[in-house]
ZAVODREN-878634 format. One record per residue (C-alpha): x, z, y; residue number from 1; residue in one letter. Coordinates in steps of 0.02 Angstrom, whole numbers, padded with zeros to 5 digits. Each point is the difference from the previous one (the first is absolute). Layout:
BEGIN
+--------+--------+--------+------+-------+
:     px :     pz :     py : roza : torro :
+--------+--------+--------+------+-------+
:      X :      Z :      Y :  NUM :     A :
...
+--------+--------+--------+------+-------+
end
This chain:
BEGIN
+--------+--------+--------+------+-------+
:     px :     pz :     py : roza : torro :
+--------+--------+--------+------+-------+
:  00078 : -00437 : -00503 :    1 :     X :
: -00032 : -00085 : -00162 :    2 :     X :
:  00103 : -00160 : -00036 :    3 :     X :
: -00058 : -00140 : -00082 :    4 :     X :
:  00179 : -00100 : -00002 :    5 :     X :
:  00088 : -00035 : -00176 :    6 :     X :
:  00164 :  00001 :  00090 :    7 :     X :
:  00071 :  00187 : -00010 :    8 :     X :
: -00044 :  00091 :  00143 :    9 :     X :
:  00053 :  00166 :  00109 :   10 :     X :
: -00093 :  00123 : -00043 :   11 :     X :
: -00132 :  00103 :  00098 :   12 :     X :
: -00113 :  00130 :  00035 :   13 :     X :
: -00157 :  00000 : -00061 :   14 :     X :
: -00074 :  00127 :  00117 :   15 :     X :
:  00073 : -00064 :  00168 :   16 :     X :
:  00064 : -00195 : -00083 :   17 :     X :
:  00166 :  00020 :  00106 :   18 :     X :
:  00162 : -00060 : -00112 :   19 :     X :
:  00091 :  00180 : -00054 :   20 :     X :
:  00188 :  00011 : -00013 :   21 :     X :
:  00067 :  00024 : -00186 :   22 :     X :
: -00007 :  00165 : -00084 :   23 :     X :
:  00151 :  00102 : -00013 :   24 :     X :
:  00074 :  00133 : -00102 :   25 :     X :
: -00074 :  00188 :  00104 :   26 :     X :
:  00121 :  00115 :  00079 :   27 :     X :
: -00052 :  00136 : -00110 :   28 :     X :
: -00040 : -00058 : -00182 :   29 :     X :
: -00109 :  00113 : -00088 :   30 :     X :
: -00070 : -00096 : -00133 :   31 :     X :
:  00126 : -00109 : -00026 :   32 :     X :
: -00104 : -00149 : -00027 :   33 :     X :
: -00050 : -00123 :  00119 :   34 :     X :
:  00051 : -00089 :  00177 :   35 :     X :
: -00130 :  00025 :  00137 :   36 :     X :
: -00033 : -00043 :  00171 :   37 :     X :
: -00108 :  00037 :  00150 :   38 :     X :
: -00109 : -00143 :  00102 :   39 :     X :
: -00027 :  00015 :  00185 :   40 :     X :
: -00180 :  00069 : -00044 :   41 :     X :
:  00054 :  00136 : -00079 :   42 :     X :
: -00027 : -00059 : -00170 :   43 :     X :
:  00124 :  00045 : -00146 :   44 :     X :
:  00061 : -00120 : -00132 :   45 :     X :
:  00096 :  00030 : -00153 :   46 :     X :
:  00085 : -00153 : -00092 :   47 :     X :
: -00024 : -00015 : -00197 :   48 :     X :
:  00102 : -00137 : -00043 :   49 :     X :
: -00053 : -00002 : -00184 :   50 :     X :
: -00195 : -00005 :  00007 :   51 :     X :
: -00001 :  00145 : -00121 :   52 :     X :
:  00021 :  00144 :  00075 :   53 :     X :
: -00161 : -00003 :  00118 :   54 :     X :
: -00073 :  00138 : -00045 :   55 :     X :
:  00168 :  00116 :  00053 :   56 :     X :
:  00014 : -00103 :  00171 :   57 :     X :
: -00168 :  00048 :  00038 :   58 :     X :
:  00045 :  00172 : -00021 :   59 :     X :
:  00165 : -00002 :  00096 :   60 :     X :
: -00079 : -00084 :  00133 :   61 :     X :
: -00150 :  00113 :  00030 :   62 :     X :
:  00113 :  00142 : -00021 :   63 :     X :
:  00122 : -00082 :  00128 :   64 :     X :
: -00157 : -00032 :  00124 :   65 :     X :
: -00038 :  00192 : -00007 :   66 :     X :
:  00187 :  00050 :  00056 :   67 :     X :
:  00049 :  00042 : -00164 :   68 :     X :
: -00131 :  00136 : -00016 :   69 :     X :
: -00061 :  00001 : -00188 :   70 :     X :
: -00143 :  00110 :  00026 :   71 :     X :
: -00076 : -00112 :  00130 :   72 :     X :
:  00031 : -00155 : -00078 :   73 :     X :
: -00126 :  00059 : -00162 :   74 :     X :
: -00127 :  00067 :  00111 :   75 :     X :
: -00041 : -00144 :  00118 :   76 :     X :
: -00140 : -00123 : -00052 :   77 :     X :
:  00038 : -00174 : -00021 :   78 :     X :
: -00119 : -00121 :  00119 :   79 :     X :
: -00025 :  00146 :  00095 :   80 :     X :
:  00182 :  00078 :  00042 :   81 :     X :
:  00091 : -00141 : -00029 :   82 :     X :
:  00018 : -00204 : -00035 :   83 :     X :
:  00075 : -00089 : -00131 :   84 :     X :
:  00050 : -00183 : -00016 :   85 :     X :
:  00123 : -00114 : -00089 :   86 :     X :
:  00097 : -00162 :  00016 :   87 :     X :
:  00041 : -00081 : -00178 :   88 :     X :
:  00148 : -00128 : -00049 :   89 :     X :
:  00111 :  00080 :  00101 :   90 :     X :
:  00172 : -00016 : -00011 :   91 :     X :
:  00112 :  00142 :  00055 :   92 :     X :
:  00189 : -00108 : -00002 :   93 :     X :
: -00048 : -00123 :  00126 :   94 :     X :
: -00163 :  00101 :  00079 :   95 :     X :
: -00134 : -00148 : -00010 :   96 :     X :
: -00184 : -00024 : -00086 :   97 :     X :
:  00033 : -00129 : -00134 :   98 :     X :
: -00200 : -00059 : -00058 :   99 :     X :
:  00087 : -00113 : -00127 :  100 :     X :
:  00093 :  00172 : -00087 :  101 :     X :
:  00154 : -00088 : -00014 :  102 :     X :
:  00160 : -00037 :  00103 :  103 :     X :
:  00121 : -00072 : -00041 :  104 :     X :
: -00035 :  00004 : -00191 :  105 :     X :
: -00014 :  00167 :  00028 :  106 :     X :
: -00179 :  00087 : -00027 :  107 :     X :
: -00054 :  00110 :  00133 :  108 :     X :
: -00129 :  00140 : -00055 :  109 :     X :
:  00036 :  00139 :  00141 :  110 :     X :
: -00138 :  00101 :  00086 :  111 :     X :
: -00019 :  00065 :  00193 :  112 :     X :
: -00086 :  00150 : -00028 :  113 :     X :
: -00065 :  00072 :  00178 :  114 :     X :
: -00088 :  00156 :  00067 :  115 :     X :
: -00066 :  00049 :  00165 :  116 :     X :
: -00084 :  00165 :  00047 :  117 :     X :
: -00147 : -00008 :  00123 :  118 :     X :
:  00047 :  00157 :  00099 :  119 :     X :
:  00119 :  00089 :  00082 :  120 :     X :
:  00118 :  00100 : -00155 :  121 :     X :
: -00041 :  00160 :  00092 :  122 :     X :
: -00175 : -00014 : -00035 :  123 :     X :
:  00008 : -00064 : -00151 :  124 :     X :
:  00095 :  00155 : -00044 :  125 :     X :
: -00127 :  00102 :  00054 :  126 :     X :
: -00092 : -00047 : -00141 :  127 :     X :
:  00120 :  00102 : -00108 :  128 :     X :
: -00042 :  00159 :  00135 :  129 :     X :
: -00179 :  00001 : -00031 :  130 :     X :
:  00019 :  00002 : -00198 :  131 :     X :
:  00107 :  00128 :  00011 :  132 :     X :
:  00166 : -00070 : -00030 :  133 :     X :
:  00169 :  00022 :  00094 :  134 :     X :
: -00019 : -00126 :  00176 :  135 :     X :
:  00157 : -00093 :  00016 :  136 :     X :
:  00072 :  00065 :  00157 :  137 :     X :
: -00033 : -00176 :  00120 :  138 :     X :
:  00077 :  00078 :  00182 :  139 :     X :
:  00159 : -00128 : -00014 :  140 :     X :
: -00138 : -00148 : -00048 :  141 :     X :
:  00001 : -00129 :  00138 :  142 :     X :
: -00158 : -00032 :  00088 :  143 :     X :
: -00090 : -00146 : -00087 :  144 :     X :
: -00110 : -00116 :  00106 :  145 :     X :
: -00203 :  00034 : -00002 :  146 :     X :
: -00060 : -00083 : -00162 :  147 :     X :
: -00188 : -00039 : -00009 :  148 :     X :
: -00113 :  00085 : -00156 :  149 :     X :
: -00006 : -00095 : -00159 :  150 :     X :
: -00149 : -00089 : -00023 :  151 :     X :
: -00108 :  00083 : -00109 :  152 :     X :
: -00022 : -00077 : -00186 :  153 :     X :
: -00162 : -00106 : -00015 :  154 :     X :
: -00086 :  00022 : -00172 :  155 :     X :
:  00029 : -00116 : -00107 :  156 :     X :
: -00200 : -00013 : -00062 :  157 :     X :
: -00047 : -00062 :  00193 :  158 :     X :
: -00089 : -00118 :  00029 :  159 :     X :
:  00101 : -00124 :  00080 :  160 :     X :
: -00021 : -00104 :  00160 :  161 :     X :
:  00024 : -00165 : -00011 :  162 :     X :
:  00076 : -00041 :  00183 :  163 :     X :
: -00070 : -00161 :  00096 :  164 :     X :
:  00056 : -00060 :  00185 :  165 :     X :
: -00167 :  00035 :  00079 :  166 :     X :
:  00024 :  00187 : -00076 :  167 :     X :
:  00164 :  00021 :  00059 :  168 :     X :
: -00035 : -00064 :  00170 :  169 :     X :
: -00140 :  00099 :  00033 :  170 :     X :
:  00066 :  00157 : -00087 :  171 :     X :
:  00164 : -00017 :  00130 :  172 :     X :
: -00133 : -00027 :  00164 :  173 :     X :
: -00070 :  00135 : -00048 :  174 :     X :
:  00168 :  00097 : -00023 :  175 :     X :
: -00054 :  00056 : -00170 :  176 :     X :
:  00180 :  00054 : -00065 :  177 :     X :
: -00038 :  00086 : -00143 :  178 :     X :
: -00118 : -00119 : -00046 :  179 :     X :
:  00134 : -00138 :  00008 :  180 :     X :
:  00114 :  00107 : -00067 :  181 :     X :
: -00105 :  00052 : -00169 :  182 :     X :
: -00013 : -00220 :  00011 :  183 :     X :
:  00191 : -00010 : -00040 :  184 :     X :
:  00000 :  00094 : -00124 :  185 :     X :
: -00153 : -00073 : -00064 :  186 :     X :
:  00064 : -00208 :  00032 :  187 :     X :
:  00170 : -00033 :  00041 :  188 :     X :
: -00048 : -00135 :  00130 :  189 :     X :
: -00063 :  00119 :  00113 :  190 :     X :
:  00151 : -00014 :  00071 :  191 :     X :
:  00004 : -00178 :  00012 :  192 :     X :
: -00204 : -00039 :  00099 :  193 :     X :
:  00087 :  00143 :  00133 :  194 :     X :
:  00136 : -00100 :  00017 :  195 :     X :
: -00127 : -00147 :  00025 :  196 :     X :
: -00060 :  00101 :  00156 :  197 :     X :
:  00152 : -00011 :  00098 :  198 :     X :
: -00079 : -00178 :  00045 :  199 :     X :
: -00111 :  00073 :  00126 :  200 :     X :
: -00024 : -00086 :  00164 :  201 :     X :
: -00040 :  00147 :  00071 :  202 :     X :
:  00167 :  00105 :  00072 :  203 :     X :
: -00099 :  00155 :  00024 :  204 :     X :
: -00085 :  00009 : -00173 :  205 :     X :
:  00152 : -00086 : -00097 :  206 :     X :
:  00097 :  00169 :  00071 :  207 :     X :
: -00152 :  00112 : -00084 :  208 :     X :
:  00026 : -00088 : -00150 :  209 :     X :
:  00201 :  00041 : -00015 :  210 :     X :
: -00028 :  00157 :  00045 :  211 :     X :
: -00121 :  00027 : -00160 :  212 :     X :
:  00108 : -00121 : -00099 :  213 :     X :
:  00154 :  00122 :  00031 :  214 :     X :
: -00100 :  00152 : -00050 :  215 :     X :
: -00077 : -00077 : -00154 :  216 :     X :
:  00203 : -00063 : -00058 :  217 :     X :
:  00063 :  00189 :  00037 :  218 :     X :
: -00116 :  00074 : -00090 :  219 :     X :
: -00007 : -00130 : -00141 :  220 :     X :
:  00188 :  00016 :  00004 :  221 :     X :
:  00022 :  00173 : -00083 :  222 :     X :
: -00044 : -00063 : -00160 :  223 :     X :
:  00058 : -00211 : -00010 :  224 :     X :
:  00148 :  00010 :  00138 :  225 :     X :
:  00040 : -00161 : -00083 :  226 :     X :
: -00143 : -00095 :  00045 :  227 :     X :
:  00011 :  00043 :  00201 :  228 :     X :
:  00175 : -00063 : -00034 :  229 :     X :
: -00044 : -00149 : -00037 :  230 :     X :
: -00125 : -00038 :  00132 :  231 :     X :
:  00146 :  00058 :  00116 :  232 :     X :
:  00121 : -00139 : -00064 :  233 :     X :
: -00160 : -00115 : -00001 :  234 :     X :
: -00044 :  00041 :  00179 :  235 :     X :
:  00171 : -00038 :  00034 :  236 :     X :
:  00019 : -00169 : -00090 :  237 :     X :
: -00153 : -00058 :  00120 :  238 :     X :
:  00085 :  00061 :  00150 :  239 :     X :
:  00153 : -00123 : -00029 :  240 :     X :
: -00119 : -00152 : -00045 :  241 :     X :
:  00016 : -00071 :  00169 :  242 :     X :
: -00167 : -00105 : -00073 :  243 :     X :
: -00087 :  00140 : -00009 :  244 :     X :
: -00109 :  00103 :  00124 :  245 :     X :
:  00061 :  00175 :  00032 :  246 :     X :
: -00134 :  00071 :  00057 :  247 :     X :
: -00021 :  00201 : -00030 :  248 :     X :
:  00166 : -00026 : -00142 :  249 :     X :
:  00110 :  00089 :  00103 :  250 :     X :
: -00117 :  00153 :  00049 :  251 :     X :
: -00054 :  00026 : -00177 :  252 :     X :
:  00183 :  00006 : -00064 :  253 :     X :
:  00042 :  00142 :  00145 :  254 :     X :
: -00196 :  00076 : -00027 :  255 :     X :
:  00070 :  00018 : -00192 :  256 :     X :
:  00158 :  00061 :  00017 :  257 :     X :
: -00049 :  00121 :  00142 :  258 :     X :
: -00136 :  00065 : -00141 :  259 :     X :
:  00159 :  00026 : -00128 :  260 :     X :
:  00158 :  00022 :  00086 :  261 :     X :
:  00072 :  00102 : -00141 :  262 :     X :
:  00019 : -00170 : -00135 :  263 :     X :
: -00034 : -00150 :  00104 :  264 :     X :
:  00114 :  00050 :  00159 :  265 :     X :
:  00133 : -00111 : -00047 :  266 :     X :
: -00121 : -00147 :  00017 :  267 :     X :
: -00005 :  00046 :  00210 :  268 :     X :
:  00154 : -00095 :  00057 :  269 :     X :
: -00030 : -00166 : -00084 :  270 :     X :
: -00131 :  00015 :  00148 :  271 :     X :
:  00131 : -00032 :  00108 :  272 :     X :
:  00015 : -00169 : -00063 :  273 :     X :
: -00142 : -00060 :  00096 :  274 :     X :
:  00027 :  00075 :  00150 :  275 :     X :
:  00054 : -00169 :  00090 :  276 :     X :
: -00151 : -00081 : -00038 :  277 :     X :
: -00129 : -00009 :  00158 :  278 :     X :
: -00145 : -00008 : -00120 :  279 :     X :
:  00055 :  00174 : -00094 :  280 :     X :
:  00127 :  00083 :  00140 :  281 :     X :
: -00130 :  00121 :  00061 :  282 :     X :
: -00085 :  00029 : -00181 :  283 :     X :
:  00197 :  00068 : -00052 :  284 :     X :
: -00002 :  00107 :  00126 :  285 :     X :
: -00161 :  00076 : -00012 :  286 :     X :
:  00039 :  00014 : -00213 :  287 :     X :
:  00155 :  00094 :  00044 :  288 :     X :
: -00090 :  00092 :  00129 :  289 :     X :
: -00132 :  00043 : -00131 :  290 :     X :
:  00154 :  00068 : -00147 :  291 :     X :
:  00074 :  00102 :  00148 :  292 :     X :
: -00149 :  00098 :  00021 :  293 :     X :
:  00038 :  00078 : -00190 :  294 :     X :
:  00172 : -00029 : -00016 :  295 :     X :
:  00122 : -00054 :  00138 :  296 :     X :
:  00161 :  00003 : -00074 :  297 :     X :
: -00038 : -00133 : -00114 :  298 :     X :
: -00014 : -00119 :  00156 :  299 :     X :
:  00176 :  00083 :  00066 :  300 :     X :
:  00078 : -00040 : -00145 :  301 :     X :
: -00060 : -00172 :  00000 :  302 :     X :
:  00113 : -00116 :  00130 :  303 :     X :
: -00137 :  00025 :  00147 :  304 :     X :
:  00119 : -00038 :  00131 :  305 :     X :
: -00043 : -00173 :  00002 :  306 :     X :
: -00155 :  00056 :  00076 :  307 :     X :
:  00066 :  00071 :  00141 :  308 :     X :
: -00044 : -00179 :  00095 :  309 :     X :
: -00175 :  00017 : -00023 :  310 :     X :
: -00006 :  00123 :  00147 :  311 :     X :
:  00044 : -00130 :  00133 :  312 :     X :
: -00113 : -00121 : -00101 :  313 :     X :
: -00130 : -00112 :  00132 :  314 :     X :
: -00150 :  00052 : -00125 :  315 :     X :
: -00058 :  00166 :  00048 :  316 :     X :
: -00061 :  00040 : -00160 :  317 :     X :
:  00161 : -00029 : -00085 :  318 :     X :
:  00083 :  00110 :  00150 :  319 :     X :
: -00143 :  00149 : -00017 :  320 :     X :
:  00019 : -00004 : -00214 :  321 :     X :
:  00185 :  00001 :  00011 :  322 :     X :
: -00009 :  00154 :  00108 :  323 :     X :
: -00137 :  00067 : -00100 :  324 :     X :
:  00146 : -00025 : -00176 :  325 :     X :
:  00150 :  00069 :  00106 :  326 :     X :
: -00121 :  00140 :  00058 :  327 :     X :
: -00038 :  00059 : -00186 :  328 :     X :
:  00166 : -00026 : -00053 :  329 :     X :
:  00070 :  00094 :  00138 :  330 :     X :
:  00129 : -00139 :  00024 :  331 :     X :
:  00092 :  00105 :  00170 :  332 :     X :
:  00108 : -00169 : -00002 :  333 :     X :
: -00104 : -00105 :  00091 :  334 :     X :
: -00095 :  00145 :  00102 :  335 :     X :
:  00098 : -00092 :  00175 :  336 :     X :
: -00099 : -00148 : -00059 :  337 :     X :
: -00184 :  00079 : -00051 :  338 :     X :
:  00028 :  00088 :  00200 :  339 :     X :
:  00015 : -00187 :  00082 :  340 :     X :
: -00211 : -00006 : -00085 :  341 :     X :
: -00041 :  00151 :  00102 :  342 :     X :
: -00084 : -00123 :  00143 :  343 :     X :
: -00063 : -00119 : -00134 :  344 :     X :
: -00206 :  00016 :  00009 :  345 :     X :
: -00022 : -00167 : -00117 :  346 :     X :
: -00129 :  00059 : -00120 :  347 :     X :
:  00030 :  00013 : -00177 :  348 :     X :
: -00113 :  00017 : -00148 :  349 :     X :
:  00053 :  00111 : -00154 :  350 :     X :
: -00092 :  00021 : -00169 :  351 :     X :
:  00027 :  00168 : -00102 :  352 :     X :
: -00108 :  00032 : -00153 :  353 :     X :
: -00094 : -00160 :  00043 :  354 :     X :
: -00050 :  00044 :  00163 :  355 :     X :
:  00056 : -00089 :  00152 :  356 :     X :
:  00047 :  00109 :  00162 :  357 :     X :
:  00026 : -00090 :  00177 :  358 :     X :
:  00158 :  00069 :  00084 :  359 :     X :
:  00148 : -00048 :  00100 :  360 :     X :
:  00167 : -00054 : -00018 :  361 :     X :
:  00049 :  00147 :  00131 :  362 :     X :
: -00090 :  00129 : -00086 :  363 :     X :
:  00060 : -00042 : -00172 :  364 :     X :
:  00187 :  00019 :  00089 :  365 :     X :
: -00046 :  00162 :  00061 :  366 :     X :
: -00066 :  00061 : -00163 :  367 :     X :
:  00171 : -00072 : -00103 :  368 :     X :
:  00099 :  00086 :  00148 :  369 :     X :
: -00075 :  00175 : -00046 :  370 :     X :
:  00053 : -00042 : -00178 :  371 :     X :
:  00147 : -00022 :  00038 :  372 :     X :
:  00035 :  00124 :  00113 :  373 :     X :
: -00070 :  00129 : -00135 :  374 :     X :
:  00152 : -00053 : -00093 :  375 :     X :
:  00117 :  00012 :  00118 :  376 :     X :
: -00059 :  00197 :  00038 :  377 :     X :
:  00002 :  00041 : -00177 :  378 :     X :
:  00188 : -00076 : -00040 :  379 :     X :
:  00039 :  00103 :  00184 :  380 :     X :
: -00061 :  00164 : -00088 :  381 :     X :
:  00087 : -00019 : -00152 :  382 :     X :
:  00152 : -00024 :  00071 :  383 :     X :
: -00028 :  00157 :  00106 :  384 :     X :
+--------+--------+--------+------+-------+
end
């Protein structure tokens, strides 16, 4: 997320705008020339402390991306394959962004050179196969998590749209996403009039609108990361004004992150933060609920045992959405709990791609039971 302090600052990344941890010399040096480092998104870094050597850090760290593999590295398309971006007046001794480019009497000209590949190495490799060239053998690769397609390029020559709130309000009724989506690329405050839109009265249609808000984000994600990043750490900023109304803020930020779990699910337990609140208690749950759905260990590594409550909560919705998170999450320590909703007919009302569906707090136990007890059966036959 871009800074606009003159006080040195912690660096971050620009595709995801979470602080990184400083680079460090690699296990296995190969080129012998720079420190590097990995963010939580899966980006790679490499540190030039000089500001002269960019043009080698670029190469070590698109070579690093691609495992080391040479061949790959020269044959994958830049915009397409892979990202680039860099921090400036960075300063590798005391890891901080100095805007001024001087500390201490002490200029500061380094360069935080980072790459990150839009797919999975193993097909990216298979790039190589098709030309003909020796495939990297990519059996011992870890499974990656499911990365949406890049955006494609828009021509340059366009003609551009110049976005207006009436436009973008319509365009999102309609549920026009690749309308609004050629709109961001074509006015950056695209963003911004959807955001606007979160303001509906409406509880039904506000939901409709996330739900095209997160699509429009994911997709607009593949190619400025850094700008969903921002309206993340925006989106939370307004959650904390107590002045402020929250209305749809919370939804949006699980509705975004749900979209791109892969770089923005570190921003999923800050959630957690608002849990307390009466106003936002069942939006949290229903955000996390919504991130399960794509990736559930994300919420079990967040601290979710201090929802564990919510099941004995007096509000059935909060009850029915905290059994509909343990559910996807397959959380078998409260599944005593989730049982004690079996005679629970309060009804319940959940929204899932914008749509609302009318249920009960008993059958949305029963369903999370089934989860759960799928787990339990498969550990059982491993263990066999």
């Amino acid at each position: 997320m871009a800074k606009s302090n003159s006080q040195p600052v912690k660096p971050w990344c620009p595709f995801c705008g979470e602080n990184i941890s400083p680079p460090v010399e690699p296990q296995q040096r190969k080129m012998d020339e720079f420190k590097l480092g990995r963010c939580q998104c899966g980006a790679l870094y490499v540190s030039d402390p000089t500001g002269h050597n960019v043009g080698a850090a670029m190469v070590e760290c698109l070579v690093r991306a691609c495992d080391d593999n040479w061949d790959l590295a020269w044959d994958l398309d830049a915009d397409e394959d892979y990202l680039t971006n860099r921090l400036d007046n960075y300063d590798e001794p005391t890891h901080q962004i100095v805007e001024t480019r001087n500390l201490d009497g002490r200029a500061v000209r380094g360069v935080l050179y980072f790459v990150r590949v839009s797919s999975d190495i193993n097909d990216l490799t298979a790039k190589i196969s098709r030309k003909g060239e020796k495939t990297a053998t990519t059996s011992s690769s870890p499974a990656a998590v499911s990365i949406p397609t890049m955006e494609p390029l828009r021509k340059p020559d366009r003609q551009k749209q110049r976005a207006t709130k009436l436009m973008v309000k319509k365009l999102t009724a309609e549920e026009n996403v690749a309308a609004l989506v050629d709109l961001c690329f074509d006015d950056k405050r695209t963003i911004r009039f959807m955001q606007r839109l979160l303001y509906e009265p409406d509880y039904d249609q506000r939901m409709r609108y996330i739900n095209v808000i997160a699509q429009v984000c994911g997709r607009y994600s593949t190619r400025h990361s850094g700008a969903i990043s921002d309206l993340l750490h925006r989106l939370y900023e307004a959650c904390s004004d107590s002045a402020a109304a929250h209305w749809g803020l919370v939804e949006v930020i699980g509705a975004i992150i749900a979209e791109r779990t892969d770089i923005f699910g570190a921003f999923a337990r800050h959630l957690l933060m608002f849990r307390q609140v009466p106003a936002t208690r069942v939006s949290v749950l229903w955000s996390l609920s919504e991130i399960a759905r794509r990736r559930p260990a994300i919420i079990r590594d967040a601290p979710f045992y201090c929802l564990f409550n919510m099941l004995k909560h007096p509000d059935p919705a909060t009850r029915g959405h905290a059994a509909l998170l343990f559910g996807l999450i397959q959380a078998d320590e409260v599944k005593n709990q989730i049982k004690d909703l079996l005679d629970d007919n309060a009804l319940v009302v959940v929204y899932h791609h914008g749509r609302p569906r009318t249920t009960t707090v008993k059958q949305i136990a029963q369903e999370a039971l089934k989860r759960i007890d799928e787990k339990e059966k498969g550990e059982n036959n491993e263990s066999e």
